[in-house]
C-alpha angles and dihedrals in degrees: 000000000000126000104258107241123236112246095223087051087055103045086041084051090054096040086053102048090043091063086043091057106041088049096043088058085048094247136153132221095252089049092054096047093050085050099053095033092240134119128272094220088050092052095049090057089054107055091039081061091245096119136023130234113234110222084256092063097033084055086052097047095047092050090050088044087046100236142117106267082238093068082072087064113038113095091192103045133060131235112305127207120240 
């Protein structure tokens, strides 16, 4: 049987992967939330683990990032192209 994750560890791990990749790609935050269709504020409140992203808008922000939505989620992989 698996440890049971913590939520707040899980929404800590998106947000700050979130903020990896998008600086990684050299995004901003305007350009990823043009790209995802989503807000910038939204976004920023996001990555500073404020807000959560619903399945709907993390499947948004991995397509504009480029990246399977698991690699939100795997502590041992980077992030993987879709």
């Amino acid at each position: 049987m698996s440890p049971r994750v913590k939520p707040h560890a899980v929404e800590e791990r998106v947000a700050a992967t979130l903020r990896s990749l998008r600086e990684q790609q050299g995004m901003t935050l305007a350009s990823l939330a043009h790209a995802s269709g989503l807000s910038s504020a939204y976004l920023s409140r996001v990555e500073n683990n404020t807000a959560s992203l619903t399945l709907q808008n993390l499947a948004k922000v991995a397509s504009a990032l480029q990246v399977a939505p698991s690699a939100f989620f795997d502590e041992q992989a980077g992030p993987r192209p879709i």
